[in-house]
N, C-alpha and C positions, 0 to 999 in steps of 0.2 A: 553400479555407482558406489563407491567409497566414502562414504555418508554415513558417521557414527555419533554418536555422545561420548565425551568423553571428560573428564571431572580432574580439576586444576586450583589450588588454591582457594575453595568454596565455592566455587563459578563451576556451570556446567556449560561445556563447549561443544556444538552444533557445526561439523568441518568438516570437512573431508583430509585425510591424513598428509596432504603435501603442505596443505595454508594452516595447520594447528601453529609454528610458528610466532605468525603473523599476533597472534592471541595474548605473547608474551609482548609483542611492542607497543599493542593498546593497552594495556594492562597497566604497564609502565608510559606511559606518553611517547613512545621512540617514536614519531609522528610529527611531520610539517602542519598546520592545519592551513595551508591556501587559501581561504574563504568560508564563511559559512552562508549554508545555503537555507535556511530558516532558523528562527530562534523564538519558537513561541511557546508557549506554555503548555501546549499540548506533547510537543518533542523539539529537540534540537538535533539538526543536519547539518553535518560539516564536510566538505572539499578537503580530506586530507590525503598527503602524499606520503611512501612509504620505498626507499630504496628506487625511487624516481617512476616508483608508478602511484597514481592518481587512486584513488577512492574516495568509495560515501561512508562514513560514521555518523549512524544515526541513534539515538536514545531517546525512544518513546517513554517521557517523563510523566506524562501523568498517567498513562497506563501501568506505569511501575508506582504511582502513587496510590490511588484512589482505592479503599481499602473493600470494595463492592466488584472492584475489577482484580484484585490480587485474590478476592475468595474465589472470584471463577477457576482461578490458575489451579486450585487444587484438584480440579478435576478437568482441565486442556491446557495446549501449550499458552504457553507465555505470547505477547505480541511480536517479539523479537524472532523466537521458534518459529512461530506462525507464518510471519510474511518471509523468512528466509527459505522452510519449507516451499512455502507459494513458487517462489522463485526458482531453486531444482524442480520439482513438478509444472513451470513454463518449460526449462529448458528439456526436461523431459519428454514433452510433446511437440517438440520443435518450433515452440514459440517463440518470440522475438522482447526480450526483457531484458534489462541489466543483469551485469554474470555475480550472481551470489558465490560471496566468499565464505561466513561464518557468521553464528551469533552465537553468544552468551549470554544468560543469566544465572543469578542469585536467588536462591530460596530460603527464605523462614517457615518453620512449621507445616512445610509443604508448599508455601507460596511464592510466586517473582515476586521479590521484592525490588531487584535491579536487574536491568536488561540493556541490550546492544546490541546491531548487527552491522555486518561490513558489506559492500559490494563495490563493484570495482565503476568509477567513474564512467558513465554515458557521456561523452561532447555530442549531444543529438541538439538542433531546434526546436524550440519548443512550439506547438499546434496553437495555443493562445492564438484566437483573433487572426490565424492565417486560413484563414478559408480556402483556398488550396492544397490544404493539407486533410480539409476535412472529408471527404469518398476515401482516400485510404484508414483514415482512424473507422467510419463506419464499418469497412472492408474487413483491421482486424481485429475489433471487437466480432464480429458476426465468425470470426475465427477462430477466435477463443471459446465464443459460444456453442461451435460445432463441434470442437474437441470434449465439449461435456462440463466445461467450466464457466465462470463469471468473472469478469475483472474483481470486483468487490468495490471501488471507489471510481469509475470511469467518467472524473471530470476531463475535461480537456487540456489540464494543463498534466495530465496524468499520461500523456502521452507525448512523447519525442519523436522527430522525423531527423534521421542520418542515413545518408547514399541511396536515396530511393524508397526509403522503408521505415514502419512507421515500429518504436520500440514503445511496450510499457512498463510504466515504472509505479512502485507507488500501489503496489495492487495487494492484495488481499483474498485468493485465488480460494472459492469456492465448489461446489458441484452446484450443476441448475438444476432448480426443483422442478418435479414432474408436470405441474401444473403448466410450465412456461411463463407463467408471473414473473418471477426472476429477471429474465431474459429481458420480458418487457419494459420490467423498469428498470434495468440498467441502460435503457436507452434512451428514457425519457431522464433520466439523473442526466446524461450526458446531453440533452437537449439543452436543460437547465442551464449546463455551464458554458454551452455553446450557441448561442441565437441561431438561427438558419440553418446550422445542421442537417434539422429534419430535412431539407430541398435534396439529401441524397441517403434518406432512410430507403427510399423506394417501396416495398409491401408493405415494409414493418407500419406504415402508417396510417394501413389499414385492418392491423391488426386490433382487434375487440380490446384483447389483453395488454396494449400500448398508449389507447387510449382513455382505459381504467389505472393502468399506472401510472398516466400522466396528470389525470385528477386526482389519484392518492397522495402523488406529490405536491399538486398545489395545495392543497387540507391538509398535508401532515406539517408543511413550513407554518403556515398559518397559527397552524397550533402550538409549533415550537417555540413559534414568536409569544404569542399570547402567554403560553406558560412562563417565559422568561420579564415579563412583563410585569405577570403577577408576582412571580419571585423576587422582583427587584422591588415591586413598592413593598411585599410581605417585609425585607432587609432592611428600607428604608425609613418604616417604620418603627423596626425594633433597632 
């Protein structure tokens, strides 16, 4: 795989040598932007078109902000690095994901200060709420988890269905820990985002370790909430 870094105008560039290109048209805007496919504070996802093919431009904004997540960067990749890695390493295992093009970032002092990556348009359906779709997403999350890795974020809508087959997108592709916790609660995450689901986990929902990740999950939101709770009347206070 032809898969290098390579360093451009202060931007370090994450390609493979035929799409480096492509790195000068984002750079400069040479780009239709067709739609954006989220805009929120967290990152913004854009539909853009390039020489009349379709891709995703995405810019994880507050992971390039937040000055506790650009210390980590000194010492792993950037989020940009990270999930575009993720994505050669599906396609490497013969997983079913959208086809990574490239990412860049920006460093100060050793840090991402700015990031971006590209991939090329999925037209898939999306799984939300179509329960018909749901024994294949079960199917290949447990296929990913065979290959030795974890989605990272396996909500439901983090998966697409096109010609028979279920794609993911959106992931954040780790190794599973020895334990199998891991495992577990990325099933119970995906329980969360999916009501009834579980009516085609099958074993999994007799597993020890499924049914302790699924009460870690409802304790850990609980808590989330409460903390933010207090954090807001702490602000509204001062």
């Amino acid at each position: 795989m032809d898969l290098s870094v390579r360093h451009k105008n202060g931007w370090n560039i994450l390609s493979k040598s035929q799409n480096i290109s492509l790195f000068d048209m984002i750079s400069e805007g040479q780009y239709t932007i067709k739609s954006p496919l989220k805009e929120h504070h967290r990152s913004d996802v854009y539909k853009i078109e390039i020489n009349k093919q379709e891709y995703v431009l995405k810019t994880p904004k507050e992971k390039n902000k937040k000055w506790w997540i650009r210390f980590t960067t000194l010492f792993r990749d950037g989020e940009a690095f990270k999930n575009i890695k993720g994505m050669f390493k599906y396609e490497e295992l013969g997983l079913h994901t959208t086809k990574p093009v490239m990412a860049a970032e920006k460093r100060k002092l050793g840090m991402v200060t700015d990031s971006w990556l590209l991939y090329e348009f999925l037209d898939g359906e999306s799984c939300l709420d179509r329960e018909e779709f749901y024994p294949m997403v079960v199917k290949e999350l447990k296929l990913i988890h065979s290959k030795g890795y974890l989605h990272g974020d396996p909500q439901i809508r983090n998966f697409l269905h096109r010609s028979s087959q279920i794609y993911v997108i959106d992931s954040n592709p780790k190794r599973v820990g020895v334990t199998g916790f891991s495992r577990a609660y990325e099933f119970a995450y995906l329980r969360k985002s999916a009501p009834g689901i579980e009516a085609y986990f099958g074993e999994i929902n007799n597993w020890r370790l499924y049914k302790l990740a699924f009460k870690y999950d409802i304790y850990e939101r609980k808590f989330v909430r409460t903390r933010r709770k207090i954090k807001k009347l702490f602000l509204f206070k001062n």
